[in-house]
ROSE-4610 file (N, C-alpha, C; in Angstrom, 1 decimal, always signed):
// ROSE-4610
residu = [X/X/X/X/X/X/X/X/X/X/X/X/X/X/X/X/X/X/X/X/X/X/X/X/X/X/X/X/X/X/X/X/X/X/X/X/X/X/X/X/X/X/X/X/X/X/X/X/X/X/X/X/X/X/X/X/X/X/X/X/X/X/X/X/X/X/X/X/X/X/X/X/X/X/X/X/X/X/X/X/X/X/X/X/X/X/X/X/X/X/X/X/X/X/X/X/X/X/X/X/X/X/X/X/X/X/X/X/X/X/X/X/X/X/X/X/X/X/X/X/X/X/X/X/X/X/X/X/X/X/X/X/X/X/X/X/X/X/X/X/X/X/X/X/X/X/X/X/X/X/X/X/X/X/X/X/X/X/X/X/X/X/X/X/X/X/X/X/X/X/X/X/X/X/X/X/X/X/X/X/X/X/X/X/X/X/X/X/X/X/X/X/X/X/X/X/X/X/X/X/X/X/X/X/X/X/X/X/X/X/X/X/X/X/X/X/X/X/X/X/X/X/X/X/X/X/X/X/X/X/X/X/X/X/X/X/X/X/X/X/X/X/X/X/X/X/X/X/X/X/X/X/X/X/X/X/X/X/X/X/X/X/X/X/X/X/X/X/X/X/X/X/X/X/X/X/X/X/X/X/X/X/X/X/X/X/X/X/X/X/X/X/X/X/X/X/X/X/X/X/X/X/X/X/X/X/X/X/X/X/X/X/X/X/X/X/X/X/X/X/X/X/X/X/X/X/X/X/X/X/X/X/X/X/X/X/X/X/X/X/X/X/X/X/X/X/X/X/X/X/X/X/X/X/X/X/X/X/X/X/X/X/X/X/X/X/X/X/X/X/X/X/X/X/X/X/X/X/X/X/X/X/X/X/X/X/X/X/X/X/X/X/X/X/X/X/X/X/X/X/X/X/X/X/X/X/X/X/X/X/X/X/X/X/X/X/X/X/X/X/X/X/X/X/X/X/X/X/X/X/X/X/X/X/X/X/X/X/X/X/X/X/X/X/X/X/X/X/X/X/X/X/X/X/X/X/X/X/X/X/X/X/X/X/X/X/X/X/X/X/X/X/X/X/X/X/X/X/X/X/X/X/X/X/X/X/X/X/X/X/X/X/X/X/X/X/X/X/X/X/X/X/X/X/X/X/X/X/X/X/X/X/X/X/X/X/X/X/X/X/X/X/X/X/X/X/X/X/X/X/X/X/X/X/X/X/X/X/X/X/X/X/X/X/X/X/X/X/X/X/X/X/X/X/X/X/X/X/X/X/X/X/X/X/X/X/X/X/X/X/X/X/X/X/X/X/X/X/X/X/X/X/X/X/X/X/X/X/X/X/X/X/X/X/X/X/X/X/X/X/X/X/X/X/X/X]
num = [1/1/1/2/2/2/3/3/3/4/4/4/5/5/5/6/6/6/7/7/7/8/8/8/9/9/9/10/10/10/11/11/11/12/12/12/13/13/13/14/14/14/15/15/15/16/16/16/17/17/17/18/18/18/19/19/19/20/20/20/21/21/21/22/22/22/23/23/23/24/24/24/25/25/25/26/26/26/27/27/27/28/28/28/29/29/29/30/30/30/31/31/31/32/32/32/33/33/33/34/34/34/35/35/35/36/36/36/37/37/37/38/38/38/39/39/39/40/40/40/41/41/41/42/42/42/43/43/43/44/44/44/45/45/45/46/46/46/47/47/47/48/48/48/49/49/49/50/50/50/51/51/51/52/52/52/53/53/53/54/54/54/55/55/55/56/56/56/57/57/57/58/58/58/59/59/59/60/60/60/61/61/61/62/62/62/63/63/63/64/64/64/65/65/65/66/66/66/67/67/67/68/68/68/69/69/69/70/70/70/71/71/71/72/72/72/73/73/73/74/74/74/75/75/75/76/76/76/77/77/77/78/78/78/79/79/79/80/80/80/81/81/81/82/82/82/83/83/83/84/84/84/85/85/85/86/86/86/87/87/87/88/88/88/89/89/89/90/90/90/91/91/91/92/92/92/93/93/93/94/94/94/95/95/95/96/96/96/97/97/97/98/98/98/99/99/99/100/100/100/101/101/101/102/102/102/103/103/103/104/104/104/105/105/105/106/106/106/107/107/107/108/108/108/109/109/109/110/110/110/111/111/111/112/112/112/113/113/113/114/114/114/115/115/115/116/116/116/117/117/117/118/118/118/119/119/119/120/120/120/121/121/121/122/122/122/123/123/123/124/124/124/125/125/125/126/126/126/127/127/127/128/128/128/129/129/129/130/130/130/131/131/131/132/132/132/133/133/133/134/134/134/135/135/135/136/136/136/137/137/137/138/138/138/139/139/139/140/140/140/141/141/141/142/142/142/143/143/143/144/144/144/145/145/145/146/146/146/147/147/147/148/148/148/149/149/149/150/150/150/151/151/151/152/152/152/153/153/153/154/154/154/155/155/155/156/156/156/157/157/157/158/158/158/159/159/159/160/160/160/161/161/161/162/162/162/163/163/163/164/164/164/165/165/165/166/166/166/167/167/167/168/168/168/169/169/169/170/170/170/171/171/171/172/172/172/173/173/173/174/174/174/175/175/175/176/176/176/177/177/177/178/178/178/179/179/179/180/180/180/181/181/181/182/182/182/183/183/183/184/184/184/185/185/185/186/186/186/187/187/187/188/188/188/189/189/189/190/190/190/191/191/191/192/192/192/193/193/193/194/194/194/195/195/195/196/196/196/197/197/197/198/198/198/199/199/199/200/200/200/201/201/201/202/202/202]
x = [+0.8/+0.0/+0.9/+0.6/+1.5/+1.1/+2.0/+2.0/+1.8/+0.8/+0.0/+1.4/+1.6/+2.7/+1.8/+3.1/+2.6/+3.1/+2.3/+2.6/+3.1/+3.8/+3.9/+2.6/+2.2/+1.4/+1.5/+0.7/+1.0/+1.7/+1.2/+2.1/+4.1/+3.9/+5.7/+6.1/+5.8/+6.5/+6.9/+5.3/+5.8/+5.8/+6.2/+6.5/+8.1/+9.4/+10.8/+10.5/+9.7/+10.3/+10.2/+9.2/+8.7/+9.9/+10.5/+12.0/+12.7/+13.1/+14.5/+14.3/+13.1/+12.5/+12.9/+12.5/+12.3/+14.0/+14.8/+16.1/+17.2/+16.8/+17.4/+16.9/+15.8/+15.5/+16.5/+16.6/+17.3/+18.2/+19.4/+20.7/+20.7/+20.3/+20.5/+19.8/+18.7/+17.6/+18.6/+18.6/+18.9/+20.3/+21.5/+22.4/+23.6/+23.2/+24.3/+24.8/+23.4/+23.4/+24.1/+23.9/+24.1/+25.7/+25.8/+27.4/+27.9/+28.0/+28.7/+28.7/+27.6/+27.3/+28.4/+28.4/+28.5/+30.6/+30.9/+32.3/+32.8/+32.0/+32.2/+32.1/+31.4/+31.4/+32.6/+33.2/+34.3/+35.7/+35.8/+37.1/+36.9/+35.8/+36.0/+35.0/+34.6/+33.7/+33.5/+34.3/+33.9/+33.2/+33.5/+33.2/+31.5/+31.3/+30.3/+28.9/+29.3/+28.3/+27.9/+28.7/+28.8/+29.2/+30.6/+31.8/+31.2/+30.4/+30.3/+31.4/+30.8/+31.8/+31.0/+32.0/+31.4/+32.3/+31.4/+32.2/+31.9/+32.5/+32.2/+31.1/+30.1/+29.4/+28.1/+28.6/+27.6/+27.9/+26.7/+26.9/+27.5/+28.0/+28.0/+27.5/+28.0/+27.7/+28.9/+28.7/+29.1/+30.4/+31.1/+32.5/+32.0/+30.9/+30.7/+29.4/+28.7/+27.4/+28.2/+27.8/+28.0/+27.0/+27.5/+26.5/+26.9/+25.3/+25.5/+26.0/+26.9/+27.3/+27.2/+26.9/+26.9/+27.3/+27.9/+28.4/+29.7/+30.6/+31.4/+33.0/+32.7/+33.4/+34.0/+33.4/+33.2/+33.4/+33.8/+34.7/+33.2/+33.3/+31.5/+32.2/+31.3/+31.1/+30.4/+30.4/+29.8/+28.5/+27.7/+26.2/+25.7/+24.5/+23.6/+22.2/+21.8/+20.5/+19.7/+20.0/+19.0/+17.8/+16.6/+15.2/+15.4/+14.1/+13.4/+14.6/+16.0/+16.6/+18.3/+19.1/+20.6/+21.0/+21.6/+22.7/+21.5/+20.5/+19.3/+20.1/+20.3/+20.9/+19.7/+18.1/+17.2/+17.0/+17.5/+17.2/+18.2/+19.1/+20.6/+20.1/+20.9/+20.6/+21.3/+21.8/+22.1/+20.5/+20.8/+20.0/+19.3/+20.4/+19.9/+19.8/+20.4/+20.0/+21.2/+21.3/+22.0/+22.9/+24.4/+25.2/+24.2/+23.4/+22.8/+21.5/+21.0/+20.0/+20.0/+19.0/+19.4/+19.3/+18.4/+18.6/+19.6/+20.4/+21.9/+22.6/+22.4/+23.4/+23.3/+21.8/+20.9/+21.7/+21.7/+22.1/+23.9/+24.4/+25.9/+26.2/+25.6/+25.8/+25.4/+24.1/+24.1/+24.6/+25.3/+26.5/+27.8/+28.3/+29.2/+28.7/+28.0/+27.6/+27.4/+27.1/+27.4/+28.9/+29.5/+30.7/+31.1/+31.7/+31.9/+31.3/+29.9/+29.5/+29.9/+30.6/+31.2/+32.7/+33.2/+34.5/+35.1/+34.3/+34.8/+36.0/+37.2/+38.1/+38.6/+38.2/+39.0/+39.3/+40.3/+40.5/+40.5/+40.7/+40.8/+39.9/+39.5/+38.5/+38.2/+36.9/+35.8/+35.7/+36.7/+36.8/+35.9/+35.6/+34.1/+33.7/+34.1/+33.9/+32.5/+33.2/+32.4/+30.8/+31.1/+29.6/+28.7/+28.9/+28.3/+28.3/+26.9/+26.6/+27.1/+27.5/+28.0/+26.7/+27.2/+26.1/+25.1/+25.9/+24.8/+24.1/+24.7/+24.3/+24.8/+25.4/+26.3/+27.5/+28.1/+29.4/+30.2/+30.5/+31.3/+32.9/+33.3/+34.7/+35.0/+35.7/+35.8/+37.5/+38.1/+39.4/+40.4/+41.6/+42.3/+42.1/+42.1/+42.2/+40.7/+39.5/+38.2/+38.6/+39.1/+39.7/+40.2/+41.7/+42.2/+41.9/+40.4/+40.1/+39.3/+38.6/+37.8/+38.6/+40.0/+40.9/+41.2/+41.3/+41.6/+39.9/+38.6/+37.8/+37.8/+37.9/+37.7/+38.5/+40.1/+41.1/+40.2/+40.0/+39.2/+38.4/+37.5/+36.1/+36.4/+37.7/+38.0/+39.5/+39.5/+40.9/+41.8/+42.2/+43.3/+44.3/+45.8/+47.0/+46.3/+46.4/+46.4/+47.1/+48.2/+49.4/+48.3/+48.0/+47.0/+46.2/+45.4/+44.4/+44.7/+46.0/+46.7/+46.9/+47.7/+48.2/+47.2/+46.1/+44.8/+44.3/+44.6/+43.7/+44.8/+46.6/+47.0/+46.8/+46.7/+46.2/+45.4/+43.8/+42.8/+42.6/+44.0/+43.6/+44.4/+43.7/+43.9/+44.3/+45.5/+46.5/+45.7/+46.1/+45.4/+46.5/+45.1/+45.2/+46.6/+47.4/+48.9/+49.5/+49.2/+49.8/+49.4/+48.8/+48.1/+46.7/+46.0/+44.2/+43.9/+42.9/+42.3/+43.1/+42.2/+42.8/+42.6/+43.7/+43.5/+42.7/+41.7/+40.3/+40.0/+39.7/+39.4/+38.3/+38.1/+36.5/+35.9/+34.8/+34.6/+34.6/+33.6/+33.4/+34.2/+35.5/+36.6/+36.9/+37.3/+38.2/+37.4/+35.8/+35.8/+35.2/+35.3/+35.7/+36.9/+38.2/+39.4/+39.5/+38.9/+38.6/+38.1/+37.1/+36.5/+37.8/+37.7/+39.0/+40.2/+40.7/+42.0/+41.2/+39.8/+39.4/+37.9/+37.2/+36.0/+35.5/+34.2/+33.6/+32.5/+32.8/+31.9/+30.7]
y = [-1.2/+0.0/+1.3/+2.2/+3.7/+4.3/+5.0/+5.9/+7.2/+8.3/+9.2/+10.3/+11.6/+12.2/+13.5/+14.0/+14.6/+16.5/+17.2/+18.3/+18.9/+19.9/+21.3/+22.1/+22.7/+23.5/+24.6/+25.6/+27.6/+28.0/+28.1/+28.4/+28.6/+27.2/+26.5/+27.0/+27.1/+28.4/+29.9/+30.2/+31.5/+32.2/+31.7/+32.4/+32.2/+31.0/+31.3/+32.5/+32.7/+33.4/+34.7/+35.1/+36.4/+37.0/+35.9/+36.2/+36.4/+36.0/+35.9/+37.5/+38.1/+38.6/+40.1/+40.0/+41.1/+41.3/+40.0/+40.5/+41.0/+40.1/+41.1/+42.7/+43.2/+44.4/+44.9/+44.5/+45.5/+45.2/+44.2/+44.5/+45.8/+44.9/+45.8/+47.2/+46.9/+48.3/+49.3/+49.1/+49.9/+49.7/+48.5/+48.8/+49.2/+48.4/+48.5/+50.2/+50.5/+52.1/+53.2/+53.0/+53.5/+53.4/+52.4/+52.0/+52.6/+52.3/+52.9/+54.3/+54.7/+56.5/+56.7/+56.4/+56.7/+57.1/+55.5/+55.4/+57.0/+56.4/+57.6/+59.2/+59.4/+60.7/+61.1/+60.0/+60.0/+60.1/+59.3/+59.0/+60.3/+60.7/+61.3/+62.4/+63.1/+64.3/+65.2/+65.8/+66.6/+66.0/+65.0/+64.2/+63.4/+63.2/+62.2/+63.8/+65.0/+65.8/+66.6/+65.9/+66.1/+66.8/+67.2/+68.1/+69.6/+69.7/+71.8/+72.4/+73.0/+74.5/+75.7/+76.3/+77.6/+78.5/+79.9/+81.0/+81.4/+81.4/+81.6/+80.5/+81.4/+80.2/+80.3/+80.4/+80.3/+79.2/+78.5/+78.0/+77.7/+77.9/+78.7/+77.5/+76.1/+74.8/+73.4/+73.2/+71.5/+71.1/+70.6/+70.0/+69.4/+68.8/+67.5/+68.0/+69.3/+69.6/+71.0/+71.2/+72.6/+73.2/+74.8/+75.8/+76.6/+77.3/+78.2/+79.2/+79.2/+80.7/+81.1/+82.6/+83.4/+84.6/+85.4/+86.4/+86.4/+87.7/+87.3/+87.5/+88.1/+88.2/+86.9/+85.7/+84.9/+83.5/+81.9/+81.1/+80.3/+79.7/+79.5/+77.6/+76.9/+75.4/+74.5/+73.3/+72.9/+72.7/+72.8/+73.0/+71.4/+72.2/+70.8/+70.4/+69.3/+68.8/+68.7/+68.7/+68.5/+69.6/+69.0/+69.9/+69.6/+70.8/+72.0/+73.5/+72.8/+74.2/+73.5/+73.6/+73.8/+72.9/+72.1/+71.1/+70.8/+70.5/+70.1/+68.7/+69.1/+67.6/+66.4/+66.6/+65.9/+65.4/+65.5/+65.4/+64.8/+64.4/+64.0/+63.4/+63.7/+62.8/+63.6/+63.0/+63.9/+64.3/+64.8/+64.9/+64.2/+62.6/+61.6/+61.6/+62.7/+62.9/+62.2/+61.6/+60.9/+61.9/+61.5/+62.0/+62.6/+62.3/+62.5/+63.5/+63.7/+64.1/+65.8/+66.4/+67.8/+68.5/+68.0/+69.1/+69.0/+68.3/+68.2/+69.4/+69.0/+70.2/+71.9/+71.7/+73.1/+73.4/+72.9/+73.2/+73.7/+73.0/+72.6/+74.1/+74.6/+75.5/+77.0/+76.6/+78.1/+78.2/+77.3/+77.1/+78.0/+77.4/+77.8/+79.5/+80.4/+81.5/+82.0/+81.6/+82.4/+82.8/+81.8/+81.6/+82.7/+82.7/+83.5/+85.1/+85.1/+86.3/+87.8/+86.2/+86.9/+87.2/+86.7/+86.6/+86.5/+87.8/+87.7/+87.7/+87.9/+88.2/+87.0/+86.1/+84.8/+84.1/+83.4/+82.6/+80.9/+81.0/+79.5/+78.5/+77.4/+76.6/+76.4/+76.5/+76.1/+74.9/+74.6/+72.9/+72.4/+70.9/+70.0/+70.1/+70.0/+70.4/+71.9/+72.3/+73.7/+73.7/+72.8/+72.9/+71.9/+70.7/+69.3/+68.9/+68.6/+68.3/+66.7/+66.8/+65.3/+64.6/+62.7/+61.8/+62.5/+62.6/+63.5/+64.9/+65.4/+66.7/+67.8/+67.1/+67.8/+67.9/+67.9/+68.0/+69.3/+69.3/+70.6/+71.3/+70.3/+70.1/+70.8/+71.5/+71.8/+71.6/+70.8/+70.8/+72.0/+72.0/+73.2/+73.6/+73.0/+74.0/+74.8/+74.6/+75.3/+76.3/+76.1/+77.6/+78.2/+77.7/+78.8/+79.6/+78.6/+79.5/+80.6/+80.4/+82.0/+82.9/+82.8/+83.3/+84.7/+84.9/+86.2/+87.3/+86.1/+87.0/+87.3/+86.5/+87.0/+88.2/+88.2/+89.0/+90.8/+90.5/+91.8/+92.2/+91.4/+91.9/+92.1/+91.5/+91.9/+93.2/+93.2/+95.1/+93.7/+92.3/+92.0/+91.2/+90.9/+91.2/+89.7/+88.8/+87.5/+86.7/+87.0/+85.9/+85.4/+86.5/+86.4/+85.3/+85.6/+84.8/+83.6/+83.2/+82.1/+81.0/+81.9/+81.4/+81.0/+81.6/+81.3/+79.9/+80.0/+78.6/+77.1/+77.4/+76.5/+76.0/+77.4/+76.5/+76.0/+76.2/+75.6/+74.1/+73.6/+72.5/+71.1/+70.8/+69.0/+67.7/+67.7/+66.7/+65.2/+64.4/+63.5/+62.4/+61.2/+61.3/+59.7/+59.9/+59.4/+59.5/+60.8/+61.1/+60.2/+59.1/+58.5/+58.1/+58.4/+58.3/+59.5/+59.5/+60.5/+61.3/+62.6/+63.7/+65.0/+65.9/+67.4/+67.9/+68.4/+69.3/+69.9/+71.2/+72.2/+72.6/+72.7/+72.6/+74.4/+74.7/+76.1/+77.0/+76.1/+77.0/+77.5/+76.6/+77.0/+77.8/+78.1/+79.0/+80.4/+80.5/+81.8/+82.2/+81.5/+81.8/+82.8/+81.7/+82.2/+83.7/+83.3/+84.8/+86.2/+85.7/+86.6/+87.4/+86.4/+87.1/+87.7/+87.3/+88.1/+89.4/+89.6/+91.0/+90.7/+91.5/+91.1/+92.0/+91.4/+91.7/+93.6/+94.5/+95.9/+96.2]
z = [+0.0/+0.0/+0.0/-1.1/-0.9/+0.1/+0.5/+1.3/+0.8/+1.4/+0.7/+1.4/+0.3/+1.0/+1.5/+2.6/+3.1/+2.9/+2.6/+2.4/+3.5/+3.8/+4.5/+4.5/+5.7/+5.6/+5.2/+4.6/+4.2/+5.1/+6.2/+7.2/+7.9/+7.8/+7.5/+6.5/+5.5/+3.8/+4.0/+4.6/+4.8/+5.8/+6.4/+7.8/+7.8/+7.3/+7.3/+5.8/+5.0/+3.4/+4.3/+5.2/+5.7/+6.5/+7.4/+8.3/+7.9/+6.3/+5.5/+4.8/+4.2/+3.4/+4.3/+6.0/+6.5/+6.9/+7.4/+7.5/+6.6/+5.4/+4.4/+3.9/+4.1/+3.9/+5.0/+6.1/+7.2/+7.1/+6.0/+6.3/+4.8/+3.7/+2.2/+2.4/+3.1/+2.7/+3.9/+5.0/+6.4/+6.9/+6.9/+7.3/+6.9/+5.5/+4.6/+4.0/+3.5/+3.3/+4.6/+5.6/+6.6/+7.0/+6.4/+7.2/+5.9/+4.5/+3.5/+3.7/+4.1/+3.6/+5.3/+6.3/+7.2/+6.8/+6.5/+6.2/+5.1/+4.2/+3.0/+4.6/+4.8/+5.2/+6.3/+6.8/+7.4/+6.7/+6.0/+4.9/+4.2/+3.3/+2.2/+2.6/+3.1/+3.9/+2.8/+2.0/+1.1/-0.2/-0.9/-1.8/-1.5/-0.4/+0.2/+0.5/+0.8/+0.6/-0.6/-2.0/-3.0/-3.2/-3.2/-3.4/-4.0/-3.1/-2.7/-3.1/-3.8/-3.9/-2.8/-2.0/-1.4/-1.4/-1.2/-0.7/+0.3/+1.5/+2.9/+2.9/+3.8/+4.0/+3.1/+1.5/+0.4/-0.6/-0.8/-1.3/-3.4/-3.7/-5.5/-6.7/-6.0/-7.4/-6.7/-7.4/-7.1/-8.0/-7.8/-8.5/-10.1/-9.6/-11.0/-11.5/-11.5/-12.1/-12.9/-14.2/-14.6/-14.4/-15.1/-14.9/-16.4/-16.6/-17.7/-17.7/-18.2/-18.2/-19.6/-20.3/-21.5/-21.7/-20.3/-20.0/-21.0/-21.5/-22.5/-21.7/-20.3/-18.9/-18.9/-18.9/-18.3/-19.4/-19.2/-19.7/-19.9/-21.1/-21.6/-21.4/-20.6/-20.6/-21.9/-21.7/-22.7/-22.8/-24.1/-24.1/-23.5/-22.8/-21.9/-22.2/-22.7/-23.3/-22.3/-21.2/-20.2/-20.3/-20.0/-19.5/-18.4/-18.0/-18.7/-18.8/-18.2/-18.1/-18.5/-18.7/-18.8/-17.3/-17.1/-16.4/-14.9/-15.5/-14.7/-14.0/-12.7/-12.0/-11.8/-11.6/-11.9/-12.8/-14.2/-15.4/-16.3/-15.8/-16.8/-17.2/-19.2/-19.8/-21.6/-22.4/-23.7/-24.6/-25.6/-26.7/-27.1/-27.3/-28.1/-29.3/-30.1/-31.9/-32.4/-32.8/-34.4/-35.0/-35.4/-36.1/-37.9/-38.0/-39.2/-38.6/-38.0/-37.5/-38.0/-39.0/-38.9/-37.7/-36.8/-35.4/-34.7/-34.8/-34.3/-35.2/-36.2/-37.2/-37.3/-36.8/-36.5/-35.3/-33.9/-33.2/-33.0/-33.6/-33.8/-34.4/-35.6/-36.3/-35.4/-34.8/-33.6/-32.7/-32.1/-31.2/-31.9/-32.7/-33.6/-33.9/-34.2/-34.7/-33.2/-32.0/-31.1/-30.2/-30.6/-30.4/-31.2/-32.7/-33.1/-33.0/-32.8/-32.5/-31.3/-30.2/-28.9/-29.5/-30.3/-30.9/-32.1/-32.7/-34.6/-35.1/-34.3/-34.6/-34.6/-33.7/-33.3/-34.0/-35.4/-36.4/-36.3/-34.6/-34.4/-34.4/-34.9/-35.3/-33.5/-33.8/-32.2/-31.9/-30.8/-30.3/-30.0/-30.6/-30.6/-29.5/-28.0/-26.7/-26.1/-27.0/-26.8/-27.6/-28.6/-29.2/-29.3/-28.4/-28.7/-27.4/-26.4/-25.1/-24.7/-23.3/-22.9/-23.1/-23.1/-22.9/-21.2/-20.3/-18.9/-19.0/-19.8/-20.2/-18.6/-18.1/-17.0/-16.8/-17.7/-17.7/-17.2/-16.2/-15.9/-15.9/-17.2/-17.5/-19.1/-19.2/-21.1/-20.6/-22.4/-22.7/-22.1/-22.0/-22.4/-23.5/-25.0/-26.1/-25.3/-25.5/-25.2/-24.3/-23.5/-22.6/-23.0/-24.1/-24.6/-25.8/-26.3/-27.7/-26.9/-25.8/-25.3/-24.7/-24.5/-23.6/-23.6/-24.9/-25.8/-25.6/-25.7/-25.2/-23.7/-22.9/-21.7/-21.1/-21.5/-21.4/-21.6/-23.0/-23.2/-22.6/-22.4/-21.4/-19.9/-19.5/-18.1/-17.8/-19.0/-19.1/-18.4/-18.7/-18.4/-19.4/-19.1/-20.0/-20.1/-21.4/-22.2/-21.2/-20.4/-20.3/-19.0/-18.3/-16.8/-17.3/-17.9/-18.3/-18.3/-19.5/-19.9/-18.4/-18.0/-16.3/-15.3/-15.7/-14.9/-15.2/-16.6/-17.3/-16.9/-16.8/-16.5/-15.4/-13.8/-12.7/-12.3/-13.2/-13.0/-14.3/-14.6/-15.2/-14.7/-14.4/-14.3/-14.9/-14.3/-15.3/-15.1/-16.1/-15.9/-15.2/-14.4/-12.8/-13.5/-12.6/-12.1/-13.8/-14.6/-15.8/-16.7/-17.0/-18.2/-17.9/-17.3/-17.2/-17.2/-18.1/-18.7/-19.3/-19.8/-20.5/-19.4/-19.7/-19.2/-19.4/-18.1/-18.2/-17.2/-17.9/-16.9/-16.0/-15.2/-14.1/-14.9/-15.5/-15.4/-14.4/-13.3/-12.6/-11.3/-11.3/-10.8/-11.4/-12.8/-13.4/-13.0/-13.2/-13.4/-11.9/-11.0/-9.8/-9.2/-9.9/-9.8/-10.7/-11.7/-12.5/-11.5/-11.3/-10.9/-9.1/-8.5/-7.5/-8.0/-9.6/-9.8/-10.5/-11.0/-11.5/-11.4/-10.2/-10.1/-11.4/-11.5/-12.7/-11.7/-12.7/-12.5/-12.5]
């Protein structure tokens, strides 16, 4: 004669899946976060409250978010696709348009005509940097060359000598890290920070 088998009851199932279910939420959901963010704000304190920039005790922008700038004073970042506004930190994200796409080309071209418009004299071809938005759309880094093609404008618009400027743009640039990762790039909003203390703006 077989023997009839015997199930587990509902109960026996889920009552260990409910214990396993609730303990793991409180290591992943509650301790784990806590303990990393906690380390991080010890070890790395400036980096972990998202590397603030201030003046006194103001706050001005962030290391890793750009800002617009269009003043001709002032060292122009790269264009940002983000909505509804320019280097929207809720909102990263590129364009998304296609090397073939005319609104790419539309844009690319009034990028290019404002540029030159701040700077007709300037002969030097407009570094891809300056006219074409990162995949985040927050990029707050432009090349050296991009600094030094505005260089000659900013000089003007601040009554100061080229070399100043020049000198400005080498201490606010960033070698790349232990000399072969990455490339050299300059933070904006440092530079025209630094700008602005060697000739405030009138």
């Amino acid at each position: 004669m077989k023997q009839a088998l015997s199930l587990p009851r509902q109960g026996g199932i889920l009552r260990p899946a409910l214990v396993v279910f609730a303990a793991l939420s409180l290591v992943t959901g509650l301790a784990y976060p806590f303990l990393t963010t906690g380390i991080a704000a010890a070890v790395f304190p400036h980096e972990a409250s998202g590397s603030l920039i201030r003046q006194g005790d103001k706050v001005v922008g962030s290391e890793w978010i750009g800002q617009s700038f269009s003043a001709p004073q002032y060292f122009w970042g790269r264009p940002s696709a983000t909505s509804p506004m320019p280097y929207n930190g809720a909102n990263s994200g590129g364009s998304n348009l296609g090397p073939r796409n005319p609104a790419l080309a539309e844009a690319i071209q009034a990028r290019i005509a404002a540029l030159k418009a701040a700077d007709p004299d300037n002969p030097t071809p407009v570094p891809v940097d300056l006219i074409t938005a990162s995949g985040s759309g927050l990029d707050p880094h432009i090349s050296p060359a991009a600094a030094a093609y505005q260089a000659a404008r900013v000089a003007r618009a601040r009554n100061l000598p080229r070399d100043q400027v020049d000198a400005l743009i080498q201490a606010n640039t960033t070698k790349p890290w232990l000399g072969v990762l990455g490339d050299p790039v300059v933070n904006v909003l440092k530079l025209n920070l630094a700008l602005d203390k060697l000739a405030p703006v009138k």
